[in-house]
N, C-alpha and C positions, 0 to 999 in steps of 0.2 A: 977402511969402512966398506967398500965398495966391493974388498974381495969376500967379504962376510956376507954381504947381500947375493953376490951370482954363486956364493957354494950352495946359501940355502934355496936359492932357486933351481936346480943342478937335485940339490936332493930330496924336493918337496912340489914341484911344480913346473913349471915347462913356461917358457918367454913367449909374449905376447903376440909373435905371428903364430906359435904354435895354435895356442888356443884362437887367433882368426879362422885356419884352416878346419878345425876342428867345426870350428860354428858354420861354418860355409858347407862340410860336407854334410853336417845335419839339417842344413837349411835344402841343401839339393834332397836328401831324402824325404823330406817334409814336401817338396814338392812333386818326387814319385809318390808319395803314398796321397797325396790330393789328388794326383793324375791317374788313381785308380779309380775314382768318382766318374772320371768320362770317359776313362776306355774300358771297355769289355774285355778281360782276365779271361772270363770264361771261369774254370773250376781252378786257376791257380789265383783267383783273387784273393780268397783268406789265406792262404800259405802267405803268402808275397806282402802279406799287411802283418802277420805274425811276425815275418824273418825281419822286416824293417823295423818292426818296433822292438824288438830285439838288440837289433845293433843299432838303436837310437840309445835304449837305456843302458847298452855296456859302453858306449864310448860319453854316456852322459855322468853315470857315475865314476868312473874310469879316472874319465882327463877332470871335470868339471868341481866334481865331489873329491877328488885327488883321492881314491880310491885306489888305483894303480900304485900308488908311493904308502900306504897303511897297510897294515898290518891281514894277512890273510883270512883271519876272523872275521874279518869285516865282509871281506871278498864274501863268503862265506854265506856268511848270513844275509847280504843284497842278493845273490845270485837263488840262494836258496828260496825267497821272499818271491822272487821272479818264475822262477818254476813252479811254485804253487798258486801261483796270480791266473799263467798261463793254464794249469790242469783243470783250474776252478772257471775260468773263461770260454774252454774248450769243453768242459763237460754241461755249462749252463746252454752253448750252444747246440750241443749234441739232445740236451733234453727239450728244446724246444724245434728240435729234428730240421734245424738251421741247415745241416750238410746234406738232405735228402731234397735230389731234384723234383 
């Protein structure tokens, strides 16, 4: 019984220090992107809150969502969902002339 449980864990999801490490490195990102609130970026402050929320939601659907272990369609369609979250977040900012000093 025991070898039925670590195959399908093996081919559907990742052992429990995995997903620790995983939560820890997004817990440290969560706390660069809070420690953008009180230091001064200067103009790499929106880039650098882009690129973290980026690799928050690929390693949150990824490992979390088991994303990584489904079928590419899927990949697909989140990734795609994301690209257009960001062009529509990045143009409402642009229209309210957000990037102009």
């Amino acid at each position: 019984m025991s070898t039925s449980t670590e195959q399908h864990e093996q081919e559907h999801g990742m052992s429990d220090a995995g997903y620790i490490k995983i939560a820890l490195i997004l817990a440290a990102i969560t706390a660069l992107e809070v420690s953008t609130y009180y230091v001064d970026f200067g103009p790499l402050f929106m880039p650098s809150l882009m690129i973290m929320m980026v690799v928050k939601f690929v390693m949150v659907v990824s490992y979390f969502m088991h994303l990584k272990f489904d079928s590419r369609i899927f990949s697909f369609m989140f990734y795609t969902g994301l690209g257009l979250a960001l062009f529509v977040y990045i143009t409402a900012l642009a229209t309210f002339k957000f990037f102009i000093s």
